[in-house]
Biopython code that builds the backbone (N, CA, C, O; Angstrom):
import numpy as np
from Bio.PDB.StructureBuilder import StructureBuilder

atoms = [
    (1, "UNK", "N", (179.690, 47.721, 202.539)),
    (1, "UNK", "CA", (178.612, 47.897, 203.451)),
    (1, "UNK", "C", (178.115, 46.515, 203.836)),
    (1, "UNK", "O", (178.065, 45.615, 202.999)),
    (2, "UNK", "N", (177.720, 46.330, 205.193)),
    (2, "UNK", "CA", (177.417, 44.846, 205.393)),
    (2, "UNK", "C", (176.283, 45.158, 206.144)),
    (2, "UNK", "O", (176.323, 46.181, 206.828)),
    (3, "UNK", "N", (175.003, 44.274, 206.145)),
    (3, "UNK", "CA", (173.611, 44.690, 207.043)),
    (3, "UNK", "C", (173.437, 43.136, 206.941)),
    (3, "UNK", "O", (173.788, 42.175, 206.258)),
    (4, "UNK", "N", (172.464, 43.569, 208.349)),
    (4, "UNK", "CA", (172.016, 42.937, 209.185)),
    (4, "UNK", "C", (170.093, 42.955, 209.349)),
    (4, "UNK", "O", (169.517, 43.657, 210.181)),
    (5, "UNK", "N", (169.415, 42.082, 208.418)),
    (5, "UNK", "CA", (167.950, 42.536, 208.458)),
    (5, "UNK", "C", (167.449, 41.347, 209.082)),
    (5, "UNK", "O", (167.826, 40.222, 208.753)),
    (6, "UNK", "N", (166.448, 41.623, 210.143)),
    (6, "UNK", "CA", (165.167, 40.646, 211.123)),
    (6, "UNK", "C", (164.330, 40.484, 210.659)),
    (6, "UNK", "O", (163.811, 41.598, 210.579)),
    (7, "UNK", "N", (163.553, 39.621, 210.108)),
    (7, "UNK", "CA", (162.036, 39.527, 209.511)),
    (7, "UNK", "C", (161.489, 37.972, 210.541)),
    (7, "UNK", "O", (162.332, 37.185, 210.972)),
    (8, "UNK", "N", (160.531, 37.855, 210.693)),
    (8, "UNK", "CA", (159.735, 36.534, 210.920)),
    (8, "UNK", "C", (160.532, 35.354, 210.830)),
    (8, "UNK", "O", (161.583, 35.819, 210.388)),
    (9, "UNK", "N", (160.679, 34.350, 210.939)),
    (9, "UNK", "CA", (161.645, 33.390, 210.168)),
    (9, "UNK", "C", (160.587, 32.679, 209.268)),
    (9, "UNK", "O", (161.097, 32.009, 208.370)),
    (10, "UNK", "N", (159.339, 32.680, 209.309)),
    (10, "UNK", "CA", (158.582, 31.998, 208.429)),
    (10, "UNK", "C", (158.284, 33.260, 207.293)),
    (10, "UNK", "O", (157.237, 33.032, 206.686)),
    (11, "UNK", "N", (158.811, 34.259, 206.956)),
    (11, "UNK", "CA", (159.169, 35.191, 206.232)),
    (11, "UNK", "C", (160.037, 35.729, 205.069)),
    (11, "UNK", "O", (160.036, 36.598, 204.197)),
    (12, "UNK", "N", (160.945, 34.485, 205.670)),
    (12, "UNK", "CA", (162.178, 34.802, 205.347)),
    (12, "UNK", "C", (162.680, 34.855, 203.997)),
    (12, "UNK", "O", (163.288, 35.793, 203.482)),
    (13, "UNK", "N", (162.290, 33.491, 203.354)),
    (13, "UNK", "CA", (162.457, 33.393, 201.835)),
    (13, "UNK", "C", (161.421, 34.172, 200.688)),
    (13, "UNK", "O", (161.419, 34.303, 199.464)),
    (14, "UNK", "N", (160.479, 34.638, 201.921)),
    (14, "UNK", "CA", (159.998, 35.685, 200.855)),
    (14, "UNK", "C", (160.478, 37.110, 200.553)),
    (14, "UNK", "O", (160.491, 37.812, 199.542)),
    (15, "UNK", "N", (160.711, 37.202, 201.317)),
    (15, "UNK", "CA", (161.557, 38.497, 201.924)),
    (15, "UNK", "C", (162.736, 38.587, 200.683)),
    (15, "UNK", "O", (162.750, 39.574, 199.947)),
    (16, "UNK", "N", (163.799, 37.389, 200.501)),
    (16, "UNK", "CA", (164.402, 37.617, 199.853)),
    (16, "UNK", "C", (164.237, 37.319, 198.083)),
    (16, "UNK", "O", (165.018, 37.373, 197.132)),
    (17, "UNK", "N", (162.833, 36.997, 198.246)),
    (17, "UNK", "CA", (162.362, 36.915, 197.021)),
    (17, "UNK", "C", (162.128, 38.266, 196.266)),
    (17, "UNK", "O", (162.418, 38.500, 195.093)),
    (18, "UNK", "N", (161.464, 39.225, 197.302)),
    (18, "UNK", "CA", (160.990, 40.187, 197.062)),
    (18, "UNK", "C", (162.135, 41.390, 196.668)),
    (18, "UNK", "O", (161.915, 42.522, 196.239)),
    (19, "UNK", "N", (163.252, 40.825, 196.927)),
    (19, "UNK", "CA", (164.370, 41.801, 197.010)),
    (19, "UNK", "C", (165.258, 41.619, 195.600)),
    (19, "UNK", "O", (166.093, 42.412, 195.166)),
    (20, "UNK", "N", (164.786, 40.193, 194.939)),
    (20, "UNK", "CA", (165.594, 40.277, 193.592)),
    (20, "UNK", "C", (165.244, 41.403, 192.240)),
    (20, "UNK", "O", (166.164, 41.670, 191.467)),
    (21, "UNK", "N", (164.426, 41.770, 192.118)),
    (21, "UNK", "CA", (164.349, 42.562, 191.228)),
    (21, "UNK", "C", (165.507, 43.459, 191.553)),
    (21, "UNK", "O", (166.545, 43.348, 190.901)),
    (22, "UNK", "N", (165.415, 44.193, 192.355)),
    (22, "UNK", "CA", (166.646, 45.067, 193.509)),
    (22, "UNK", "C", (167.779, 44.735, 193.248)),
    (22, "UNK", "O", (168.478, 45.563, 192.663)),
    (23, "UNK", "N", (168.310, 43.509, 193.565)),
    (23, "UNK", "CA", (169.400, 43.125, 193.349)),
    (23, "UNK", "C", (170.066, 43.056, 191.950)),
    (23, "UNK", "O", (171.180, 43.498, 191.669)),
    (24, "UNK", "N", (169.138, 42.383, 191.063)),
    (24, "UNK", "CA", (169.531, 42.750, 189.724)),
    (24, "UNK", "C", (169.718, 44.017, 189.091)),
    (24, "UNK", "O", (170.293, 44.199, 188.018)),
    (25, "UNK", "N", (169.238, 44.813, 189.769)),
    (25, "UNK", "CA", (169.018, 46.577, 188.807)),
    (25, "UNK", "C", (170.429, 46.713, 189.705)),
    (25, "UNK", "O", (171.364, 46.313, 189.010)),
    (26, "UNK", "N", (170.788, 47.065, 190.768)),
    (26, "UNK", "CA", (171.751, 47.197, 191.153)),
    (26, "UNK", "C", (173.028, 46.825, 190.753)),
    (26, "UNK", "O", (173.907, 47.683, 190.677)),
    (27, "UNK", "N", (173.246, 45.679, 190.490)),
    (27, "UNK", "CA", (174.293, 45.145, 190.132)),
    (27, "UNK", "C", (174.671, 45.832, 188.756)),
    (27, "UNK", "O", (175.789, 46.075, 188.302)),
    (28, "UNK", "N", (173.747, 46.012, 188.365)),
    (28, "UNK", "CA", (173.369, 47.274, 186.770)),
    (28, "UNK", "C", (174.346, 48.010, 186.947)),
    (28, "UNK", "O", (175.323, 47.738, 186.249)),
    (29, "UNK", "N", (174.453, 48.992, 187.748)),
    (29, "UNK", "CA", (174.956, 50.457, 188.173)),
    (29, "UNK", "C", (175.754, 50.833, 188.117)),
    (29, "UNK", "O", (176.641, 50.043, 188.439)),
    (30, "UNK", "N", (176.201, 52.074, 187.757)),
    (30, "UNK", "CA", (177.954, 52.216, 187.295)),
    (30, "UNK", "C", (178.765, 51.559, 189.060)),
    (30, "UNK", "O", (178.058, 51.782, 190.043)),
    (31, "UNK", "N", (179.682, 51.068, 189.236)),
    (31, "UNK", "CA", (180.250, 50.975, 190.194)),
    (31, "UNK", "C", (180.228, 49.881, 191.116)),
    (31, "UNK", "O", (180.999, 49.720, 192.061)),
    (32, "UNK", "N", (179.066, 48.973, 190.685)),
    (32, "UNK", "CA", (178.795, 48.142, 192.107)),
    (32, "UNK", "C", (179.188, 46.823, 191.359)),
    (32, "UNK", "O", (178.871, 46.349, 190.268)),
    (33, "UNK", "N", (180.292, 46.279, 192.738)),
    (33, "UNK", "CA", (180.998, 45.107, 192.581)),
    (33, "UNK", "C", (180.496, 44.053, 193.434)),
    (33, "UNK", "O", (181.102, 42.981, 193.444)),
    (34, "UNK", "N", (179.535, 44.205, 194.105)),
    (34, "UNK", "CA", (179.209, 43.172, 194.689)),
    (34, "UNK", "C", (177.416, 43.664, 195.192)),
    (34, "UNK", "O", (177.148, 44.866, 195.199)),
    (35, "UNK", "N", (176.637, 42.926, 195.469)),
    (35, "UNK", "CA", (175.485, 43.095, 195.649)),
    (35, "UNK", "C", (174.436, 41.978, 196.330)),
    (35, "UNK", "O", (173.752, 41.409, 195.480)),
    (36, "UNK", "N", (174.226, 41.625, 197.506)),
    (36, "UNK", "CA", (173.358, 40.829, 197.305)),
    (36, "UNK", "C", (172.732, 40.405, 199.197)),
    (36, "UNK", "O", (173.273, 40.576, 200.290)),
    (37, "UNK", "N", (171.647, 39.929, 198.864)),
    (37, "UNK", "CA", (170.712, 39.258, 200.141)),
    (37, "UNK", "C", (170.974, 37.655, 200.674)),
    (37, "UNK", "O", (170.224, 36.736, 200.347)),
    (38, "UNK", "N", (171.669, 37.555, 201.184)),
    (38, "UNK", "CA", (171.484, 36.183, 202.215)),
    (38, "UNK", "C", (170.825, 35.896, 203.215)),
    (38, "UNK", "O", (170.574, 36.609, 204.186)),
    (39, "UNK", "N", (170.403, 34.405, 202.922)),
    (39, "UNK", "CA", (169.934, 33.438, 204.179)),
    (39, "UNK", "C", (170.958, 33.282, 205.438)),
    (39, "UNK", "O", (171.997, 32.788, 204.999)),
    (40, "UNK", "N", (171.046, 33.504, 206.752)),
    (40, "UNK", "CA", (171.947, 33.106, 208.037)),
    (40, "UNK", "C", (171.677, 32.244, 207.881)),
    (40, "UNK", "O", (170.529, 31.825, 207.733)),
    (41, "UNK", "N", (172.917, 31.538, 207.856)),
    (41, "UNK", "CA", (172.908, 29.201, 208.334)),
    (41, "UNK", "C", (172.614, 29.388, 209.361)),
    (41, "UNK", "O", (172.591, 28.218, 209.744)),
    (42, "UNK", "N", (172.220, 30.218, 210.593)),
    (42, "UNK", "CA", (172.403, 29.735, 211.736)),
    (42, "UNK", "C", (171.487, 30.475, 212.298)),
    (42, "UNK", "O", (171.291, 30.236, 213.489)),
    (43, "UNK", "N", (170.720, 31.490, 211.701)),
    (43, "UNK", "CA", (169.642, 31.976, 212.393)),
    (43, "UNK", "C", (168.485, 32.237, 210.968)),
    (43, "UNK", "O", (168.677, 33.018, 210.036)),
    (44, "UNK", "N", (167.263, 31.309, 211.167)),
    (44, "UNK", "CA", (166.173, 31.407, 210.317)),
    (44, "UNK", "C", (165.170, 32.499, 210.268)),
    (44, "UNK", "O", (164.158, 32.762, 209.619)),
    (45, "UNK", "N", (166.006, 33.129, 211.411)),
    (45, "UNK", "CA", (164.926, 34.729, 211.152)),
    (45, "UNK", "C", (165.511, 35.885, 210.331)),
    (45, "UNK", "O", (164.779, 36.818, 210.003)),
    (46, "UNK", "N", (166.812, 35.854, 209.987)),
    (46, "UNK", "CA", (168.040, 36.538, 209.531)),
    (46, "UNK", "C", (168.485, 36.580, 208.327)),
    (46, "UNK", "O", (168.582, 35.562, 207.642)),
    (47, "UNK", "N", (168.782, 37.643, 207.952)),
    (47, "UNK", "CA", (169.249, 38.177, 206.388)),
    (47, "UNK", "C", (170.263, 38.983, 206.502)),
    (47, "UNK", "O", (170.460, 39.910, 207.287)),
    (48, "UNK", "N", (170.943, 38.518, 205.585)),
    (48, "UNK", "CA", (172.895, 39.046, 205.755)),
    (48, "UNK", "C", (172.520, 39.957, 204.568)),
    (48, "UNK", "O", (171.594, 39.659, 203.813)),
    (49, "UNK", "N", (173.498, 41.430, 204.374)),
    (49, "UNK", "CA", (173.636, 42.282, 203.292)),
    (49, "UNK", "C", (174.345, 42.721, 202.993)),
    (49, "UNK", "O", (174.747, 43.673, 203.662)),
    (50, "UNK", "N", (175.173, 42.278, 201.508)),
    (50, "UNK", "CA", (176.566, 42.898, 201.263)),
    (50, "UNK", "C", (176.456, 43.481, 200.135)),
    (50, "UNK", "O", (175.832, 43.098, 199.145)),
    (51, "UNK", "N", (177.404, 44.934, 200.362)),
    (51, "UNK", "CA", (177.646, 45.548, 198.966)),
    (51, "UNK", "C", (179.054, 46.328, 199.012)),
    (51, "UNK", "O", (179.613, 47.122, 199.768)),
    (52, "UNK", "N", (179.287, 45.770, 197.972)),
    (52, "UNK", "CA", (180.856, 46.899, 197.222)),
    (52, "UNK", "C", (180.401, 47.559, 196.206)),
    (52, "UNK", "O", (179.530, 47.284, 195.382)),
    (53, "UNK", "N", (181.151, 48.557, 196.360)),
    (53, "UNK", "CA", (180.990, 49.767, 195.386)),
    (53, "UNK", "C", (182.672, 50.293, 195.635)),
    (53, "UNK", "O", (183.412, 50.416, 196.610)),
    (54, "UNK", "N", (182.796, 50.557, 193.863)),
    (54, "UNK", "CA", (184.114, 50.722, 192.954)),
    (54, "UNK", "C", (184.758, 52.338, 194.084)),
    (54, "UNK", "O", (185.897, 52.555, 194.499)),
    (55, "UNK", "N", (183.604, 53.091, 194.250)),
    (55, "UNK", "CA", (183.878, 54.555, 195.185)),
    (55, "UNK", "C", (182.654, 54.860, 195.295)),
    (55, "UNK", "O", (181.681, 54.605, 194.586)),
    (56, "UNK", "N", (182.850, 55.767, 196.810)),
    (56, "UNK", "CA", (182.136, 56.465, 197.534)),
    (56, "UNK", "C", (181.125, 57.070, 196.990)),
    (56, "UNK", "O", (180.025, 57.246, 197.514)),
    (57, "UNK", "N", (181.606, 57.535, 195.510)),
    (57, "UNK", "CA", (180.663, 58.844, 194.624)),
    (57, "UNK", "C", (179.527, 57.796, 194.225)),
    (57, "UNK", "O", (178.348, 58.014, 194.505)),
    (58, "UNK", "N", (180.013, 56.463, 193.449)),
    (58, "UNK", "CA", (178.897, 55.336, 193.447)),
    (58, "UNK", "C", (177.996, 54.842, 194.550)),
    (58, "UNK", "O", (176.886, 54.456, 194.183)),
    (59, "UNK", "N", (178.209, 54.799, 195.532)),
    (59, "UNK", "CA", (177.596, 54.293, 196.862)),
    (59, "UNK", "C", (176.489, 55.613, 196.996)),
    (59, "UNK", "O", (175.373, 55.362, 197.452)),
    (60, "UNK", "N", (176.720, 56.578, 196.718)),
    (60, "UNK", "CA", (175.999, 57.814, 196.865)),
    (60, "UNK", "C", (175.168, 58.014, 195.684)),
    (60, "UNK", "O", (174.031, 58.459, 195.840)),
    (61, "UNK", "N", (175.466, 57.825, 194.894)),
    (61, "UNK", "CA", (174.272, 57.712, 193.942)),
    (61, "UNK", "C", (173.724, 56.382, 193.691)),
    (61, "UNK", "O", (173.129, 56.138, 192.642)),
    (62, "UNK", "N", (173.893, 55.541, 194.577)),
    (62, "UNK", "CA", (173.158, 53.939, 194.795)),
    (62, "UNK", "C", (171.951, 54.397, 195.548)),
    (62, "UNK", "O", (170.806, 54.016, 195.307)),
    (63, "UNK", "N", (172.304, 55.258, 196.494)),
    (63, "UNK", "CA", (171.614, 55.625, 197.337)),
    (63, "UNK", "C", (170.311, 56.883, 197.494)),
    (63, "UNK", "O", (169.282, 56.894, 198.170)),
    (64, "UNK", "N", (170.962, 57.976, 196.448)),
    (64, "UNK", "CA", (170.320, 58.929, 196.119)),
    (64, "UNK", "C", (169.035, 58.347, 195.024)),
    (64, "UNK", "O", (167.849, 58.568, 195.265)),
    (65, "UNK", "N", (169.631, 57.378, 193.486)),
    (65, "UNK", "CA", (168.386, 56.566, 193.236)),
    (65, "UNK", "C", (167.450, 56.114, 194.172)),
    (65, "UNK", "O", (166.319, 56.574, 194.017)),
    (66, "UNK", "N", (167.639, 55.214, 195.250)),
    (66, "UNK", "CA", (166.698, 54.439, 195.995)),
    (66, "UNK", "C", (166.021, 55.606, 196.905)),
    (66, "UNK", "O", (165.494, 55.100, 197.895)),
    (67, "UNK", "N", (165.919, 56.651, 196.869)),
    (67, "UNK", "CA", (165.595, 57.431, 197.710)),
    (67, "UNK", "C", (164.470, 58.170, 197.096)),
    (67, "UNK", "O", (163.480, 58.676, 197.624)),
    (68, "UNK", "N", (164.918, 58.107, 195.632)),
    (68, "UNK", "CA", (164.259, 58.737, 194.854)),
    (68, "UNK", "C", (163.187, 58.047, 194.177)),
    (68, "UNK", "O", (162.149, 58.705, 194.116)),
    (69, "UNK", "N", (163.144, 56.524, 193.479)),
    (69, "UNK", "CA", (162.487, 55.824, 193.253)),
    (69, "UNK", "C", (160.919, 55.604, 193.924)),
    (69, "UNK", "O", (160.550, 55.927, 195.053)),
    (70, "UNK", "N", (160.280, 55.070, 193.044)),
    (70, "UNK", "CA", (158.507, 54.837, 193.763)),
    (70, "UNK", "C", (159.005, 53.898, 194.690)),
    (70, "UNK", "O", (160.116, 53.370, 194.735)),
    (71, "UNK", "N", (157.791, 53.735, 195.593)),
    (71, "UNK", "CA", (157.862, 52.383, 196.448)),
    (71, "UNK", "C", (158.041, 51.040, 195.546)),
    (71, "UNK", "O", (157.985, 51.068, 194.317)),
    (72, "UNK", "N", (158.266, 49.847, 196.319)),
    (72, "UNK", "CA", (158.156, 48.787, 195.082)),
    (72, "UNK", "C", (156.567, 48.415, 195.265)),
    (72, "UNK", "O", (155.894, 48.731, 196.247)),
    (73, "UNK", "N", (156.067, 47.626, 194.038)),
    (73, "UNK", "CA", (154.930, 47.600, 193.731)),
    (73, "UNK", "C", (155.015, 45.412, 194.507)),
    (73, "UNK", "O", (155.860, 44.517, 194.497)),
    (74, "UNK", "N", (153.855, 45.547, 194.925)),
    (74, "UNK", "CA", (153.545, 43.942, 195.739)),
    (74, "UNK", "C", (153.644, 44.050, 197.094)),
    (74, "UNK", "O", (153.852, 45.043, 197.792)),
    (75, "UNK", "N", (153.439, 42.711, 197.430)),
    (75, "UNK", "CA", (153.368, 42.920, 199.138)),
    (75, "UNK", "C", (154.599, 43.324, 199.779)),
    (75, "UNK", "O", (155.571, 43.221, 199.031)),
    (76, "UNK", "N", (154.823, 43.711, 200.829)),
    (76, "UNK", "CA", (155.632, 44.023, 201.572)),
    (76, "UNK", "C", (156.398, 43.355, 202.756)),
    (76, "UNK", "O", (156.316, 44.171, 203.674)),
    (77, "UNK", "N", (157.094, 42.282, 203.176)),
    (77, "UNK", "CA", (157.906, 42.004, 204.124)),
    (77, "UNK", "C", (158.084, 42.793, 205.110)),
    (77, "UNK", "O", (159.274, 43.107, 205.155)),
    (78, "UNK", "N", (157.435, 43.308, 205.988)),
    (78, "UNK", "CA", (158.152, 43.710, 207.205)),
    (78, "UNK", "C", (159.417, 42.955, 207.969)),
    (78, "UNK", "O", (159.674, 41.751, 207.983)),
    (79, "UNK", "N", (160.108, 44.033, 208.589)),
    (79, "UNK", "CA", (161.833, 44.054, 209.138)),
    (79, "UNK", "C", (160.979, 43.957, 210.765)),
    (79, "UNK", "O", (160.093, 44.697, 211.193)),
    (80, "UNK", "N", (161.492, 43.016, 211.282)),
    (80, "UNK", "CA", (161.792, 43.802, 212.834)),
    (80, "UNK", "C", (163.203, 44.297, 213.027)),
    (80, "UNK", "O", (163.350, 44.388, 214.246)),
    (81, "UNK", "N", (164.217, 44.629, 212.465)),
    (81, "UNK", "CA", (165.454, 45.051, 212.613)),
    (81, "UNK", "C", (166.436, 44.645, 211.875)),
    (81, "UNK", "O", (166.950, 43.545, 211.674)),
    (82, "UNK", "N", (166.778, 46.594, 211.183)),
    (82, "UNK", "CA", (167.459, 46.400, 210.536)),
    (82, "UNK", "C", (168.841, 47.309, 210.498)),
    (82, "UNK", "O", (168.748, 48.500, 210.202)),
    (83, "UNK", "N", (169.655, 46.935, 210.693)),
    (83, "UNK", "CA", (171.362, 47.641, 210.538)),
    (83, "UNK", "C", (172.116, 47.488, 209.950)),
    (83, "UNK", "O", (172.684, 46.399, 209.876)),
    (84, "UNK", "N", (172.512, 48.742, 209.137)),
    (84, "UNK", "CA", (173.657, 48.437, 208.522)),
    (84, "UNK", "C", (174.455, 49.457, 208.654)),
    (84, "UNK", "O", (174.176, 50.608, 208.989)),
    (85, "UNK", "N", (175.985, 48.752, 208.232)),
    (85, "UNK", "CA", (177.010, 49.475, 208.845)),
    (85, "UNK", "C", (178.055, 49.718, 207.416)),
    (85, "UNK", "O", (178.043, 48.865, 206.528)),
    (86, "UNK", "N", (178.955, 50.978, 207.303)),
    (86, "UNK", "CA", (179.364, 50.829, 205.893)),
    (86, "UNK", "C", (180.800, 51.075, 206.684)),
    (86, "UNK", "O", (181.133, 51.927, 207.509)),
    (87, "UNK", "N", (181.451, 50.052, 206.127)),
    (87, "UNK", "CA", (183.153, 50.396, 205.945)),
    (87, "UNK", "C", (183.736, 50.692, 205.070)),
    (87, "UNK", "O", (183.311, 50.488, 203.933)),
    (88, "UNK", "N", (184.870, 51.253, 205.306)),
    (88, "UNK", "CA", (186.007, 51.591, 204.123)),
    (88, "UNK", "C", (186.898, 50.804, 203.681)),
    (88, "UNK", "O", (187.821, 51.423, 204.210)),
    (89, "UNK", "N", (187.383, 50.016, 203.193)),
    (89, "UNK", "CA", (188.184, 49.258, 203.018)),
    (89, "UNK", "C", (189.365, 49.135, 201.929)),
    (89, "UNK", "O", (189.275, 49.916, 200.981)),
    (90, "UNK", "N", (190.295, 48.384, 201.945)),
    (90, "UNK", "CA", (191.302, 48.134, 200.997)),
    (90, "UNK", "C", (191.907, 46.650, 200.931)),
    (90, "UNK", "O", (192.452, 46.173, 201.927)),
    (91, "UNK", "N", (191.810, 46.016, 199.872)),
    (91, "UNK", "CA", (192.614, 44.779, 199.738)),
    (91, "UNK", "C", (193.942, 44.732, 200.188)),
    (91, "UNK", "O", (194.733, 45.659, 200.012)),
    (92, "UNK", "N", (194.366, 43.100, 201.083)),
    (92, "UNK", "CA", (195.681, 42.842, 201.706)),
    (92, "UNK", "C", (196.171, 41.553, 201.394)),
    (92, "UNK", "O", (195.342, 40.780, 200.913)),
    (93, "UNK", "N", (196.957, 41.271, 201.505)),
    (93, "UNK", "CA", (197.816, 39.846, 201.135)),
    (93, "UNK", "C", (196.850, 38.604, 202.394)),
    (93, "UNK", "O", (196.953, 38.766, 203.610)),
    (94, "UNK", "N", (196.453, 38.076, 202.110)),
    (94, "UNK", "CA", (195.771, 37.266, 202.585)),
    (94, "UNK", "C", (196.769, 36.249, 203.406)),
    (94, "UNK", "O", (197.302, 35.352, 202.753)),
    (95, "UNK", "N", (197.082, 36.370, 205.021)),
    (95, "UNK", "CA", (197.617, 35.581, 205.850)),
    (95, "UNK", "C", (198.272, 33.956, 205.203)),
    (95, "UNK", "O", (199.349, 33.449, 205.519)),
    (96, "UNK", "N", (197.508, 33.539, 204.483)),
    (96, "UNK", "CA", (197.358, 31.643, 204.305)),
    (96, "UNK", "C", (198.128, 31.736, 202.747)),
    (96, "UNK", "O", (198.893, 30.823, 202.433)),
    (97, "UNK", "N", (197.874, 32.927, 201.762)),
    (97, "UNK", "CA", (198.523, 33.098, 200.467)),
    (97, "UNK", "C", (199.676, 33.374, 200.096)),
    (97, "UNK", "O", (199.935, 33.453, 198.895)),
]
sb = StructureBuilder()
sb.init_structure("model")
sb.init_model(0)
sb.init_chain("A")
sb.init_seg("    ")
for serial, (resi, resn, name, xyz) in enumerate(atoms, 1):
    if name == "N":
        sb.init_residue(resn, " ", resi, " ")
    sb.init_atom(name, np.array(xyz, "f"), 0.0, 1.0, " ", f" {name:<3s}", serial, name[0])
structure = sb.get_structure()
């Protein structure tokens, strides 16, 4: 899954401050191989979002938790825009290897 989140750019590093607790419990979870919030080099209003998950059945109960969970407790970051998009994928021999 890869996203795409807008906040303020004077926002920004809080934003992803606010998101580590998150990131750590996640990475917890049966299944998840990758997890995490980035800074764009190239746009200071912008936050990159990647996640792998081992299968589908994991991604779905990544999701069914967070749905289910309280709000988080502290201030809040507002998004002006946010998308994300989930692919399917499979490892390939890498062109250059």
């Amino acid at each position: 899954m890869v996203g795409v989140i807008e906040v303020e750019a004077g926002d920004r590093d809080r934003y992803l401050a606010s998101r580590r607790d998150q990131v750590v419990a996640t990475l917890a979870e049966a299944g998840c191989l990758d997890y995490s919030y980035a800074a764009d080099a190239g746009d200071p209003a912008r936050v990159r979002l990647l996640e792998r998950w081992e299968s589908m059945a994991d991604l779905v109960a990544h999701v069914a938790a967070l749905r289910s969970a309280d709000p988080p407790a502290g201030p809040s970051v507002p998004s002006r825009m946010a998308e994300v998009t989930l692919y399917e994928a499979r490892p390939v021999r890498a062109p250059w290897g």
